[in-house]
N, C-alpha and C positions, 0 to 999 in steps of 0.2 A: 435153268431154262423153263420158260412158262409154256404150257400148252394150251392153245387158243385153237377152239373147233371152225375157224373163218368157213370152213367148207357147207357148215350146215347152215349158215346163216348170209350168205351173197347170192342165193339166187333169186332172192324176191326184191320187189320195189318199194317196200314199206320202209320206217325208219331207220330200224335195226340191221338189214342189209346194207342201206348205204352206208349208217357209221360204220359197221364191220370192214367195207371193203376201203376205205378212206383209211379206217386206224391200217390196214393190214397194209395200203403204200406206205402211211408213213413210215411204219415199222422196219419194214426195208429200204427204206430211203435212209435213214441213220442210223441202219445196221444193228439193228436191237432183236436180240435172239429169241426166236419163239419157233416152235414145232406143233406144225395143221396139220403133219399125216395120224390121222384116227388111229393108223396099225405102230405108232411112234410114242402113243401118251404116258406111257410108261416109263418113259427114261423123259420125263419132266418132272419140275418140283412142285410147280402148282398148275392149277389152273383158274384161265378166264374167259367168261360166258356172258350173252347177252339171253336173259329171259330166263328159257329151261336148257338142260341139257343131261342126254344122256345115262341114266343113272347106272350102267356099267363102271361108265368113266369116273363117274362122281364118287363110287363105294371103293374104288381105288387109291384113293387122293382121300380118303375119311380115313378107310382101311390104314393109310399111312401114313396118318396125320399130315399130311400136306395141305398148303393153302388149297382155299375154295373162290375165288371172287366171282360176283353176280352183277351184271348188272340189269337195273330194273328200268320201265321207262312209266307204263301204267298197268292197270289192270282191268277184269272186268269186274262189272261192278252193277247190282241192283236194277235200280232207275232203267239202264240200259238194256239190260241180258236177264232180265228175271231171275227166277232160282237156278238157273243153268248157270248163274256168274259163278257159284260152287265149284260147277263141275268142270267149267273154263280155265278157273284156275289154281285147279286140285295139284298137278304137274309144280307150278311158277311158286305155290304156297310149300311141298316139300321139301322142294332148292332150296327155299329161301331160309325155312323153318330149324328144314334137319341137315341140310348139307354146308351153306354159306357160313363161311366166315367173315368174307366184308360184302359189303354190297353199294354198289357206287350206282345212282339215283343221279337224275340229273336235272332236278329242281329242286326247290323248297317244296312246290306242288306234290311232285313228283314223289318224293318222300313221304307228305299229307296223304296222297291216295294210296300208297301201299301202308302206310301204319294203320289208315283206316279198316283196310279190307284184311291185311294179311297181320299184322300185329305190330308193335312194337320192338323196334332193338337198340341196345348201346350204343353213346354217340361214338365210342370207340371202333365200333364196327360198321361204320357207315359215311360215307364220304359223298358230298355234290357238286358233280363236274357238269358244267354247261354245255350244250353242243357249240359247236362252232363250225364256220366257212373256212372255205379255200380262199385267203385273200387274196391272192394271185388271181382268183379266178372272179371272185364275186369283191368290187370295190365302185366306188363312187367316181360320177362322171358328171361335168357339166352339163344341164340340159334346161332349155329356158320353160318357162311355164307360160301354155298356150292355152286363157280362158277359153278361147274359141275352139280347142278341142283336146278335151283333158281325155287322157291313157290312164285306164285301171288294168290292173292284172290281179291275177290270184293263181297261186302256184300247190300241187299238193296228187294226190291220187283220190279221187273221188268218190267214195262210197257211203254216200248219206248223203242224205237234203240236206243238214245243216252246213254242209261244206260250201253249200252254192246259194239255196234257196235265198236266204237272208240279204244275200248283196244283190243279186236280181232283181228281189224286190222293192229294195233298196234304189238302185241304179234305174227304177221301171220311172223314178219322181225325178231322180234327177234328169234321164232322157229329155221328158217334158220343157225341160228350160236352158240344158246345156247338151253341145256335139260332144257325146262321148263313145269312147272303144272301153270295150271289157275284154283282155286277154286271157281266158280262162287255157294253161299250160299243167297239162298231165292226164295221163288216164282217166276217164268216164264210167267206173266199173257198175253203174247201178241206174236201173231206169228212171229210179226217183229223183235220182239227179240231172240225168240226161233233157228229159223236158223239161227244164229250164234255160236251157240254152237256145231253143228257137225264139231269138231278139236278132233284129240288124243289125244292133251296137255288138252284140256278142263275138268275139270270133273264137275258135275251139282250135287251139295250136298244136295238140297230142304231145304225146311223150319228146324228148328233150333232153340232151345231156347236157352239162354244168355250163358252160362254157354257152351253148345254145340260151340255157335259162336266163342267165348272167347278163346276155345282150337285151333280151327283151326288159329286162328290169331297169336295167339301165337306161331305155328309153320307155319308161313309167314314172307316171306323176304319181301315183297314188295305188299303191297294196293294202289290197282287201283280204282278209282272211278271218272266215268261220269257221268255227270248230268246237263242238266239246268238250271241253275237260282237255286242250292240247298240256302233254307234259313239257315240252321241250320242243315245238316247230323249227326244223330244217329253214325251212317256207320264211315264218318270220325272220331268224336268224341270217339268211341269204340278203330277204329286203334290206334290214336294218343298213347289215356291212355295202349293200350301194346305195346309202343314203336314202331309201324312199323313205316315205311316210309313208304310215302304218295305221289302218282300221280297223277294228273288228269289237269283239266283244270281251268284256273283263272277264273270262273264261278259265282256268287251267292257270297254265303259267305266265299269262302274256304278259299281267303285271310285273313281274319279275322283270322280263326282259325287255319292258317296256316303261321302266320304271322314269324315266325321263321325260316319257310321256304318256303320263296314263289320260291325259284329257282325252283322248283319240280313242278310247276305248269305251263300248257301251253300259249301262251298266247291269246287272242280271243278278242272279238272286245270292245269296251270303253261305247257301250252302257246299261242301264238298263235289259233288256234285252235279253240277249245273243239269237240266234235262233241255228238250227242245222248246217248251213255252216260255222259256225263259229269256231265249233271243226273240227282240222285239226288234224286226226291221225298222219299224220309224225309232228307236232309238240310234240306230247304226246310221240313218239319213241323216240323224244331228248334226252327229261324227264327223260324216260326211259333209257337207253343208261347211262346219267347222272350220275344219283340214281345208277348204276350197279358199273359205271367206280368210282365212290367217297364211296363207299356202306358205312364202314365205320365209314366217315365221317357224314354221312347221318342217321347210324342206331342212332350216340350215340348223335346227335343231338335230335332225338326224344324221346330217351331215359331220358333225361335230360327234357323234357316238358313233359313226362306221368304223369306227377304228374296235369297238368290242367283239367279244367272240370272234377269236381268231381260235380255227382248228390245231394248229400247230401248239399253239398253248394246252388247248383240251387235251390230246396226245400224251403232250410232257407231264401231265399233274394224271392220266391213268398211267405212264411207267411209273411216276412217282409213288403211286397206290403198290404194282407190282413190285417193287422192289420195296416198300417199309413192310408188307404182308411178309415176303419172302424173310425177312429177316427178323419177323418175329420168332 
């Protein structure tokens, strides 16, 4: 039986919570054995972690030669965090370093920015599994495309200008010549993003469960998403499976998951990565511009890929991880 810490990892709204609490239904949903009481991890054979975890737990499971599985999504890093990216990720580089035996990454990026910063490992000991939707919850829906007043959204938790700024600015040209709404859906945690949102096209939906986000996507023309160095976007992933088209910047992973249509993405500099002058809003108005003038062409493109990243598949291929580790 695996031991999985879910408890220290579902109480926050960032990525790593939601996949935790998502893997921890499915897990019970088809009855797949694993023990979350922290006073229980003892009487498991391995364990699996998102990020860091505990190193009580972890000297136990070394101590025993029992599996260790990690998984990683990104890190700090340079550009971003200065010399404190060290000390951010002093914790994440020991796990990974001295404790892990697999570690499952869930890009090709994703992988790129951790061998960057934290080193290299065996392709034997490392595996990439894509995130995925709840297709039950998040899938495609007919809905006619109205020049006369096109629907952008952008989904995510907000903490940095780069999340917002760029489609704002973006959106401030296209205002000028088309009715449009900008549904910006999730927390606002930062003031440098906050004043960006006083526009009349804007409206500011707040936080949102699945089901809630899912409907508003569904009646969107067009998903805008900024971002950094994203490893693996929920946000994207969510769009994709209902059909929207998808803008942003050739950042992180997006290629990857975008690889059907990278035309729709900006383009930004060739390194790992990316910083903030590197998003050029009038590059993103192309984009945009683009995606309007083809729309289309564009919708039934993604129309025809909403069927990827399905979560239930991501699920099956990390027991698949748990159970080849266990029986090494």
């Amino acid at each position: 039986m695996i031991y999985i810490p879910f408890e220290e990892n579902t109480g926050g709204i960032g990525g790593p919570s939601t996949f935790m609490r998502s893997l921890r239904q499915y897990l019970l949903e088809v009855k797949y054995p694993f023990i979350e009481d922290k006073n229980d991890y003892r009487n498991a054979g391995s364990v699996f972690f998102p990020i860091s975890c505990n190193k009580r737990t972890l000297n136990h499971f070394k101590n025993n030669s029992l599996p260790i599985i990690q998984r990683l999504d990104g890190v700090y890093y340079p550009s971003k965090h200065g010399i404190k990216y060290l000390y951010y990720n002093r914790e994440i580089k020991m796990d990974y370093r001295k404790y892990s035996d697999f570690v499952i990454f869930q890009s090709k990026y994703s992988r790129l920015e951790c061998f960057t910063i934290l080193g290299e490992i065996e392709d034997d000991k490392h595996r990439i599994i894509c995130n995925g939707a709840d297709k039950s919850v998040f899938y495609s829906v007919n809905k006619n495309f109205d020049i006369n007043k096109i629907i952008f959204t952008t989904t995510g938790s907000f903490r940095s200008r780069d999340m917002l700024e760029p489609a704002v600015l973006a959106l401030d040209r296209i205002n000028e010549k088309y009715n449009i709404e900008f549904k910006v859906i999730g927390p606002i945690i930062s003031s440098d993003v906050n004043k960006f949102t006083n526009r009349g096209y804007i409206r500011c939906l707040g936080s949102m469960n699945k089901e809630e986000i899912a409907k508003e996507l569904q009646a969107t023309d067009i998903f805008m998403f900024c971002q950094l160095n994203p490893p693996c976007p929920n946000s994207v992933i969510e769009a994709i499976s209902c059909g929207i088209p998808v803008v942003g910047f050739d950042s992180g992973a997006m290629k990857e998951l975008l690889y059907f249509a990278p035309e729709l993405l900006a383009n930004v500099s060739d390194e790992v990565f990316n910083q903030y002058k590197d998003f050029d809003f009038e590059r993103l108005l192309e984009k945009i511009l683009l995606c309007i003038g083809n729309y289309k062409e564009c919708k039934n493109k993604f129309i025809d890929h909403s069927n990827l990243y399905d979560f239930k598949n991501t699920c099956k291929e990390y027991i698949e991880v748990f159970e080849s580790v266990r029986g090494k």
